[in-house]
DSSP file (Angstrom, degrees, kcal/mol; ACC not computed):
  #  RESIDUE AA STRUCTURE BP1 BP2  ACC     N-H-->O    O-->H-N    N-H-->O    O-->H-N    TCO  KAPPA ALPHA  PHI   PSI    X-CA   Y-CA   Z-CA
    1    1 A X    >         0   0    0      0, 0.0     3,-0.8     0, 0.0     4,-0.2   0.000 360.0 360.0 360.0 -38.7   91.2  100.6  113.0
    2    2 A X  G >   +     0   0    0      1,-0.2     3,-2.7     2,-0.2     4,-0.5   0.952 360.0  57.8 -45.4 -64.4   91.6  104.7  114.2
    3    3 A X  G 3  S+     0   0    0      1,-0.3    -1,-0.2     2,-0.2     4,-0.1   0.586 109.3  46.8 -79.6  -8.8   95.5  104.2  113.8
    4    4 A X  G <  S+     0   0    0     -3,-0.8     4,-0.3     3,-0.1    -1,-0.3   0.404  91.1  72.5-100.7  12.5   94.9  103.1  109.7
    5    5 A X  S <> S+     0   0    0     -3,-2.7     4,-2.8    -4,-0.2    -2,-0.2   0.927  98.9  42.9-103.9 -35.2   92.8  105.5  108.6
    6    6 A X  H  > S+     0   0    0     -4,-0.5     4,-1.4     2,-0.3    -1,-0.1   0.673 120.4  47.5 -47.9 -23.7   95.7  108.7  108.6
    7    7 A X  H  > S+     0   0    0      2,-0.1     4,-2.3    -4,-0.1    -1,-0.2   0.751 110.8  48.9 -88.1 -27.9   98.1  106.1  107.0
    8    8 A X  H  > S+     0   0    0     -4,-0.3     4,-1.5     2,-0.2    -2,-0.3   0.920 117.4  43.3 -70.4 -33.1   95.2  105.4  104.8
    9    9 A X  H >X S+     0   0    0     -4,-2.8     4,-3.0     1,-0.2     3,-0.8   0.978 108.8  50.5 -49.5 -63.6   94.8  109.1  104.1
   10   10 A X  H 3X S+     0   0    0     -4,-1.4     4,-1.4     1,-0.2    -2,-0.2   0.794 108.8  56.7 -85.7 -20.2   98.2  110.3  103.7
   11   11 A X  H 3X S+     0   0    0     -4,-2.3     4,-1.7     2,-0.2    -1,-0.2   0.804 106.4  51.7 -59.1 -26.0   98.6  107.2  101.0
   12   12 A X  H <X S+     0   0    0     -4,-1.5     4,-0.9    -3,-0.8    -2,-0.2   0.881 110.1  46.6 -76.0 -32.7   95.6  108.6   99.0
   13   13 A X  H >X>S+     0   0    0     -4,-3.0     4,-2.5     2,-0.2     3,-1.4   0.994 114.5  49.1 -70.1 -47.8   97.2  112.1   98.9
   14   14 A X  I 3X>S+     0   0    0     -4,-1.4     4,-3.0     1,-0.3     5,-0.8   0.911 107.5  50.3 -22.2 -87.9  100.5  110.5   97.9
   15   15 A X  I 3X5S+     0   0    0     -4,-1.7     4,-1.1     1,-0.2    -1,-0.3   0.733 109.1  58.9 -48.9 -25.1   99.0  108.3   95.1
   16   16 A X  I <<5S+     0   0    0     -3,-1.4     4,-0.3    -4,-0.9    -1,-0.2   0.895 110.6  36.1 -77.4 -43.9   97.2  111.8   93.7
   17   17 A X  I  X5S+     0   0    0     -4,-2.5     4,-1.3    -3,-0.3    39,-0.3   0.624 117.7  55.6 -90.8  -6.8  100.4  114.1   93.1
   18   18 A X  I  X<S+     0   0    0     -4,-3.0     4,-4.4    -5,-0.6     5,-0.2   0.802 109.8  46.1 -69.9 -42.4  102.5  110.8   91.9
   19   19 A X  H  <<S+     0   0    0     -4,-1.1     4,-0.3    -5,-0.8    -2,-0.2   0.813 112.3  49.3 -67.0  -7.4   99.8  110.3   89.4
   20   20 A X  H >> S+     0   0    0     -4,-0.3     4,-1.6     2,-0.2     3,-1.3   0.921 115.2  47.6-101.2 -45.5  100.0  114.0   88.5
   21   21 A X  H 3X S+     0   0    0     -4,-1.3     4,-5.3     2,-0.2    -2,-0.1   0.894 106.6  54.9  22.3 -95.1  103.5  113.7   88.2
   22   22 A X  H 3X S+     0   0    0     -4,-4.4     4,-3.5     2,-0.2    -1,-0.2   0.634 109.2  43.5 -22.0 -49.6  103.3  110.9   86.4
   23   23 A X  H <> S+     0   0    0     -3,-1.3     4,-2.2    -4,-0.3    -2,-0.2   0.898 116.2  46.6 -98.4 -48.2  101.1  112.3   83.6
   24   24 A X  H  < S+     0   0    0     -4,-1.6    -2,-0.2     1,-0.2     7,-0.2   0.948 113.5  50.9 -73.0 -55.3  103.1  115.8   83.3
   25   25 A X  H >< S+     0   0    0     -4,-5.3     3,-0.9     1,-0.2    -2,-0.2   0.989 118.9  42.4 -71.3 -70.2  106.6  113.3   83.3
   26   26 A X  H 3< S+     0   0    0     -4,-3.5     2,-0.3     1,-0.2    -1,-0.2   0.854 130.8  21.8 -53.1 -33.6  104.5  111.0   80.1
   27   27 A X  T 3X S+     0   0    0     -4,-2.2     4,-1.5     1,-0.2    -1,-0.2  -0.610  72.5 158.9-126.8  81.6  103.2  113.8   78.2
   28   28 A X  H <>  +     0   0    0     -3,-0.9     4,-2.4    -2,-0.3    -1,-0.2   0.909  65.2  58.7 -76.8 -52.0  105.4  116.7   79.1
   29   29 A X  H  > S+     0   0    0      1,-0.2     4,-2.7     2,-0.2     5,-0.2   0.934 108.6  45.1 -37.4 -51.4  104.5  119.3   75.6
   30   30 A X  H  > S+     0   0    0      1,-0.2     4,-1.5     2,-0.2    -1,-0.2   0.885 111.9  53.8 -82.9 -22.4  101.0  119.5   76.1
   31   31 A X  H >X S+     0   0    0     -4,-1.5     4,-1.2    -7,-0.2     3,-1.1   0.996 112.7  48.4 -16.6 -81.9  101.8  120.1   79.9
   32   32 A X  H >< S+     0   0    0     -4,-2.4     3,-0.9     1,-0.3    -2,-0.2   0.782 108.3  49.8 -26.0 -60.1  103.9  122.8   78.7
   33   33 A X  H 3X S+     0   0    0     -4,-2.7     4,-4.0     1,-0.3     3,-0.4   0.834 106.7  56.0 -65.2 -33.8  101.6  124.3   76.5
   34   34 A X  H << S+     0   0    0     -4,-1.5    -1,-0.3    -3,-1.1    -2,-0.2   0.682 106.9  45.5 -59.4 -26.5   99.2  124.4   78.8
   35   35 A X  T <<>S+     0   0    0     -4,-1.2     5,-0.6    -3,-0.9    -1,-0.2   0.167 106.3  64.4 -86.3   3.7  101.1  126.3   81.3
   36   36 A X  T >45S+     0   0    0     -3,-0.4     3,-6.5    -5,-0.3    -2,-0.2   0.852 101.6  48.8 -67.3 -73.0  102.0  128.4   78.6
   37   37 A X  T 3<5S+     0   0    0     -4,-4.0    -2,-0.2     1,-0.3    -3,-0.1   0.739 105.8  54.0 -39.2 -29.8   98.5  129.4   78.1
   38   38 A X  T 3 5S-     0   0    0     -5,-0.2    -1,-0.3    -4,-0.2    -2,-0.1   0.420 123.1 -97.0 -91.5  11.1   97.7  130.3   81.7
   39   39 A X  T < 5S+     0   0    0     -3,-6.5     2,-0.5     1,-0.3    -3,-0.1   0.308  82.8 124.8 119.1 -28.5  100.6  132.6   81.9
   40   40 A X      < -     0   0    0     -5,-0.6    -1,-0.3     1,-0.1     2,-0.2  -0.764  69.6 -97.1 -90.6 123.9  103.2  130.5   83.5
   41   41 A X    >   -     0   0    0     -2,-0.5     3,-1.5     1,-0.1     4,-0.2  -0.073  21.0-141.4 -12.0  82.1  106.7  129.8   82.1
   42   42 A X  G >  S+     0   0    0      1,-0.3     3,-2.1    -2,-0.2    -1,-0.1   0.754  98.3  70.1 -37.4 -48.5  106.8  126.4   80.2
   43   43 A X  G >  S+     0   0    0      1,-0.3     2,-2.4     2,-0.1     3,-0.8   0.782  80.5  72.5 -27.9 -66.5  110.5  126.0   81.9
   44   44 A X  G <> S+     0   0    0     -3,-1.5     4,-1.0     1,-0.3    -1,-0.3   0.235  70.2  97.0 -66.3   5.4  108.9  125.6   85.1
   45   45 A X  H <> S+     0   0    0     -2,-2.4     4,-2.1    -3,-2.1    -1,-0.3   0.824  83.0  46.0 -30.4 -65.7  107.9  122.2   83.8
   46   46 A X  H <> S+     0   0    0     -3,-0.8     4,-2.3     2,-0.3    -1,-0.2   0.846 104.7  54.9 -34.9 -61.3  110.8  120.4   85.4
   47   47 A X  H  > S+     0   0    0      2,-0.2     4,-2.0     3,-0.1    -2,-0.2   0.864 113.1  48.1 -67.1 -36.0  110.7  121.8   88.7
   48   48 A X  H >X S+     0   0    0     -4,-1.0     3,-0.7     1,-0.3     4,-0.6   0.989 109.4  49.4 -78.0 -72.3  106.9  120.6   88.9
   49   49 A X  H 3X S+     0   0    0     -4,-2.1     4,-1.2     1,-0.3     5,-0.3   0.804 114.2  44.3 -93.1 -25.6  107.3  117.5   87.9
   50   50 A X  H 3X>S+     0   0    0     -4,-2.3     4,-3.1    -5,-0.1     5,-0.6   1.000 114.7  49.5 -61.3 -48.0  110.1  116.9   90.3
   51   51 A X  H <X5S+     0   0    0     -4,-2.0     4,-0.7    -3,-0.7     5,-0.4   0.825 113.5  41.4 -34.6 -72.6  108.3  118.5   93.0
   52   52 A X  H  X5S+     0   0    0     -4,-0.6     4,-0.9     2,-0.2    -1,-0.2   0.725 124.8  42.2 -85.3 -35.6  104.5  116.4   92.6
   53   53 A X  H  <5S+     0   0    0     -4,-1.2    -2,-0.2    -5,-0.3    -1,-0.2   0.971 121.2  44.2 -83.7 -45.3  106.9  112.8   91.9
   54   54 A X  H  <5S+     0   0    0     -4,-3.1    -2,-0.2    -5,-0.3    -3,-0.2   0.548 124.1  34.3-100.0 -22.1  109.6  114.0   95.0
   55   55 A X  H  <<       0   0    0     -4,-0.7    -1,-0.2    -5,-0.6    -3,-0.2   0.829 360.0 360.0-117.3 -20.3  106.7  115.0   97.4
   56   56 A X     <        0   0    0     -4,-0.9    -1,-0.2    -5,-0.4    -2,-0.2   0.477 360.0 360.0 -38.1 360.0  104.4  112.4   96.3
């Protein structure tokens, strides 16, 4: 049972940045806008959502 619970781990962090992914990839404007508002470059939209799907 020790030797599943670190696979069981690293599958919940997985499953947390796909699903954040996920949600930036379905609804990408209000993403945008939202990182507009805190300051950050809406381009950078792309590189995060590759990044959270690609390290997920």
């Amino acid at each position: 049972m020790k030797k599943y619970i670190p696979l069981l781990g690293r599958i919940c962090l997985c499953a947390i940045f796909i699903k954040a992914g996920i949600d930036k990839l379905l609804n990408p404007t209000y993403t945008q806008q939202l990182m507009e508002s805190k300051g950050v470059p809406g381009i950078l939209i792309i590189p995060t959502i590759i990044i959270l799907l690609g390290g997920g």
